[in-house]
C-alpha positions as CSV (number, residue, x, y, z in Angstrom):
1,X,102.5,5.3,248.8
2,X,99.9,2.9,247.5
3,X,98.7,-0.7,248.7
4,X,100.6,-2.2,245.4
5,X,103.6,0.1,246.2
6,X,104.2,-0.7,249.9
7,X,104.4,-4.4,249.3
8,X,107.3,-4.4,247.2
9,X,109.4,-2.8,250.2
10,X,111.6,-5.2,251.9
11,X,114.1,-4.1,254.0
12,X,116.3,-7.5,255.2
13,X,116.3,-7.8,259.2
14,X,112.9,-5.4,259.5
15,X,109.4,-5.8,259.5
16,X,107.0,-3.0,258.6
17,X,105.1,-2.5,261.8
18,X,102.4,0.1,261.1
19,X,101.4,2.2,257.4
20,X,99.3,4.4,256.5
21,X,98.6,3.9,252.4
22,X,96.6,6.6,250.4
23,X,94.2,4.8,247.8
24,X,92.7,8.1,246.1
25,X,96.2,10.3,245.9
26,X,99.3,10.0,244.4
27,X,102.5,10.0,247.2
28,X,102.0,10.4,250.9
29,X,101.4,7.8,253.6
30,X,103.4,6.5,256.2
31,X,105.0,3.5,257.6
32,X,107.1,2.6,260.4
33,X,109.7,-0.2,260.2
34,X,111.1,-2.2,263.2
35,X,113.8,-4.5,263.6
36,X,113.0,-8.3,264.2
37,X,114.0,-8.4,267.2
38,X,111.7,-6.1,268.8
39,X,108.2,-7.1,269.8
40,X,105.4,-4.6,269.1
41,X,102.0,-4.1,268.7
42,X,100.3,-2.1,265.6
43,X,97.8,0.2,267.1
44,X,94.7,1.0,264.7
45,X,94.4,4.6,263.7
46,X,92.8,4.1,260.9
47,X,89.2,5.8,261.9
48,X,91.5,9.0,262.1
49,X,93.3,8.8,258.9
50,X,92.1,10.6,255.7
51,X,93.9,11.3,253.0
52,X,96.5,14.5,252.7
53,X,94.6,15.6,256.2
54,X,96.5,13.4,259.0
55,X,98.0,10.6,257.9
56,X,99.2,8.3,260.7
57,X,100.4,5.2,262.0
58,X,101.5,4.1,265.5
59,X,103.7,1.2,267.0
60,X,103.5,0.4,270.9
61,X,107.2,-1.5,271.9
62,X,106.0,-4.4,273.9
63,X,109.6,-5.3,275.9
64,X,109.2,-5.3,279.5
65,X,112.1,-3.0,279.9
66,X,110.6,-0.4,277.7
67,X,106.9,1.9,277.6
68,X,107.5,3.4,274.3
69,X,105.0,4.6,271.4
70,X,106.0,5.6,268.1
71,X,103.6,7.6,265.7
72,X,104.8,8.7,262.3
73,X,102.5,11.5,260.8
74,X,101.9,12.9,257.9
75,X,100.2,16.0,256.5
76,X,100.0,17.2,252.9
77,X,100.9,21.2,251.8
78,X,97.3,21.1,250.9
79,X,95.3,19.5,253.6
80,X,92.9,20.7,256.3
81,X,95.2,22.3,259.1
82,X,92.3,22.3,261.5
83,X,91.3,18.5,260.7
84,X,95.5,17.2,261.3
85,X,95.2,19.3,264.7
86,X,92.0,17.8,265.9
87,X,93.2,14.4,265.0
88,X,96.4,14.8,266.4
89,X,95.3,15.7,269.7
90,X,92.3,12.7,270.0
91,X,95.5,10.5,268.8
92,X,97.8,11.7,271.4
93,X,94.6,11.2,274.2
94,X,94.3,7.7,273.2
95,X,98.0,6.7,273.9
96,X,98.6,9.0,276.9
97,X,99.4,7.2,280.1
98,X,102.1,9.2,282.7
99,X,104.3,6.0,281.5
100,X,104.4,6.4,278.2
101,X,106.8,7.7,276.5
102,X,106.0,8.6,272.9
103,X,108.2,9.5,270.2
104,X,106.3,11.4,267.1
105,X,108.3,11.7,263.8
106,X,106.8,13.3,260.5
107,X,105.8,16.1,258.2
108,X,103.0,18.3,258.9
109,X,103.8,21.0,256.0
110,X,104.3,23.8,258.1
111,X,106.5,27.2,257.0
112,X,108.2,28.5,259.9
113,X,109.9,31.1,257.7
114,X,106.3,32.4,256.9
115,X,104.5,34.6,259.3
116,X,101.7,32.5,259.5
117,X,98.5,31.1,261.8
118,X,99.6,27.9,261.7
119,X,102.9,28.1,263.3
């Protein structure tokens, strides 16, 4: 997903909250939609993103009733496994608080079929 690509999606009764889009690649990136009547705040990843390595964007839900954090990830076939790890862990250290509860969806390209070090 590029700049031009992710402001043609409109999805009636959401906003997009957080995105990650690639401007050297073809596919990839990642966004994170919320409904309008949630509040939220967009927390910057972007000093961790790079391209087909880690890929990343992150909501914090901002209702009183609820300490939730949402990262969606991304990780091409191709990319640096060691560089998505590192990332990924000073990522989850910046959002940690006992509190917190945080939700990751995504796609890091791993085989678990595969005997493999990355598993």
């Amino acid at each position: 997903m590029n700049v031009l690509e992710y402001s043609h999606i409109n999805l009636k009764g959401y906003t997009a909250g957080a995105h990650f889009c690639r401007a050297l690649h073809e596919k990839g990136g990642v966004i994170i939609y919320i409904h309008n009547n949630l509040e939220f705040i967009n927390i910057d990843l972007s000093e961790y993103c790079q391209e087909k390595d880690f890929e990343a964007c992150v909501i914090k839900l901002t209702s009183s009733s609820l300490n939730i954090c949402i990262i969606t990830i991304y990780r091409s076939p191709t990319g640096n496994f060691n560089y998505f790890l590192l990332n990924l862990d000073k990522v989850l250290q910046l959002l940690h608080t006992p509190a917190l509860h945080i939700i990751m969806c995504g796609d890091i390209n791993v085989n678990y079929l595969t005997e493999n070090d990355q598993k």
